[in-house]
C-alpha positions in Angstrom: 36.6 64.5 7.2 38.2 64.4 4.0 37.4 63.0 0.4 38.7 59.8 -0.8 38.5 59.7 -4.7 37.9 56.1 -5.3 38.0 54.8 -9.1 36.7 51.3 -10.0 39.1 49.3 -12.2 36.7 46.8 -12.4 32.9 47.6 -12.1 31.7 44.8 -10.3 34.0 45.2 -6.8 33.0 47.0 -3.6 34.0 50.1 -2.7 36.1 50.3 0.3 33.8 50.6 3.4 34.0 51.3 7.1 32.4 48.1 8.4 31.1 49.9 11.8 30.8 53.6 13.3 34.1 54.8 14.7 36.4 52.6 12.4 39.9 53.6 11.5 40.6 50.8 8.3 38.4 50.8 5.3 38.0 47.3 3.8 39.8 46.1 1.1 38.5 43.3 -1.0 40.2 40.7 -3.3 39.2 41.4 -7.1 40.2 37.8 -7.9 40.3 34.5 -6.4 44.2 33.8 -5.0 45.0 30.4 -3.1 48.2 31.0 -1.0 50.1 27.7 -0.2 51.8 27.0 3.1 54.5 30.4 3.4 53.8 31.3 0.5 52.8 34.6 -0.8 50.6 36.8 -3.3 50.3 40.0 -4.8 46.0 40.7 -5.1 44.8 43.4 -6.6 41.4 44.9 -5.5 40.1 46.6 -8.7 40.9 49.7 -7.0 42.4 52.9 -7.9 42.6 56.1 -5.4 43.4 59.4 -5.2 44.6 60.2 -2.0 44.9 64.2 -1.2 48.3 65.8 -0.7 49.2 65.7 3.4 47.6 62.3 3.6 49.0 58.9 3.3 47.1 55.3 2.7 48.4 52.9 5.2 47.4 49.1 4.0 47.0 47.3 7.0 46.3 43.4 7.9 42.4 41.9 8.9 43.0 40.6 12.6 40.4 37.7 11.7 42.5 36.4 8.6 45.6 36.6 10.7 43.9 35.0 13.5 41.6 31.8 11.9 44.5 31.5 8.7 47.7 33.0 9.5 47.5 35.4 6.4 48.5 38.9 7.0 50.0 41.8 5.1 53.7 40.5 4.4 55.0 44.9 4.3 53.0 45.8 6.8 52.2 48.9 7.0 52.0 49.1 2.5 52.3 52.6 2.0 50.2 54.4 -0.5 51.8 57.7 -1.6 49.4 60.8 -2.8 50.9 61.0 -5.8 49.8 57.3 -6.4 47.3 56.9 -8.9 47.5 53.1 -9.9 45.8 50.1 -8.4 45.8 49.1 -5.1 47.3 45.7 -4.1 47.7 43.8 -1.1 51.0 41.7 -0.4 49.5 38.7 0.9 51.8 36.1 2.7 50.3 32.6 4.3 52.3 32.2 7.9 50.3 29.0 8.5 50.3 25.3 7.9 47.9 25.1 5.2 46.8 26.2 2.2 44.8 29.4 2.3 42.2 30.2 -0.6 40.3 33.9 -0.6 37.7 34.5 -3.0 37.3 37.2 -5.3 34.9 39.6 -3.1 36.3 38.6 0.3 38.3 41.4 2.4 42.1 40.7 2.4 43.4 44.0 4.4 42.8 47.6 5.5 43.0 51.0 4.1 43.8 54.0 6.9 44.2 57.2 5.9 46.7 59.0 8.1 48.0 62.6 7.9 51.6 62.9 6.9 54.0 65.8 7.5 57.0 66.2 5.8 60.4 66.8 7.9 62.8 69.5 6.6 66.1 67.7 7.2 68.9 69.8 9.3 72.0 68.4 8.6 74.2 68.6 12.2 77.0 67.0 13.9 76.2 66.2 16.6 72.7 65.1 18.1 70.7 66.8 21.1 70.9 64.5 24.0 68.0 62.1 25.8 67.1 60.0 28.1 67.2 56.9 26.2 69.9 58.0 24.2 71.7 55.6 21.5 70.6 52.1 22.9 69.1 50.1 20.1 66.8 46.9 20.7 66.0 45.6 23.7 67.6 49.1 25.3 64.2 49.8 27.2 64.1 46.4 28.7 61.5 45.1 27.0 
């Protein structure tokens, strides 16, 4: 287990929480009241800052129910949340349904994970070790 330096922006939001035993995404909840029209989008801040340790990454991630019952989901899925980050969170909001969506300040908009990272020494070559699958592109597998 590591340790998630959380700082509140604002005093009066949650912390981030793991809603049951075994979770992967912490909770991230709106710090202000945002209505989203039909396709549109939002930027909403959660009143969050963290400080997320060096070989770790924060992956922002949508809530299945808002996607599900709304259409709303994370419009960069995954938002990536560098280490070196130190400012506040936001969630890119964007409303895929029909109608106008309103979220209240308080209510949970998306997901943290935090994932390990490794970084890749690149090897410049010429040419590329062969595979199986090789060069196909989409749609190559059959699927």
């Amino acid at each position: 287990m590591i340790k998630l330096l959380v700082k509140r922006l604002d005093p009066f939001v949650a912390l981030p929480a793991y809603a049951h035993e075994g979770d992967a995404g912490l909770d991230l909840h709106a710090a202000h009241d945002v209505t989203l029209e039909r396709k549109g989008r939002a930027l909403v801040a959660t009143g969050l800052a963290v400080a997320i340790p060096a070989g770790f990454a924060g992956l922002v991630l949508p809530r299945s129910g808002l996607a599900r019952t709304h259409g709303v989901t994370v419009l960069n899925t995954p938002g990536l949340v560098d280490s070196g980050y130190r400012g506040e969170l936001k969630v890119l909001l964007v409303n895929h349904g029909e109608t106008q969506v309103t979220l209240r300040r308080g209510e949970r908009v998306a997901q943290l994970v935090i994932q390990r990272v490794e970084r890749a020494e690149l090897v410049e070559v010429s040419e590329l070790p062969t595979s199986e699958r090789g060069a196909g592109g989409f749609g190559s597998t059959g699927a």
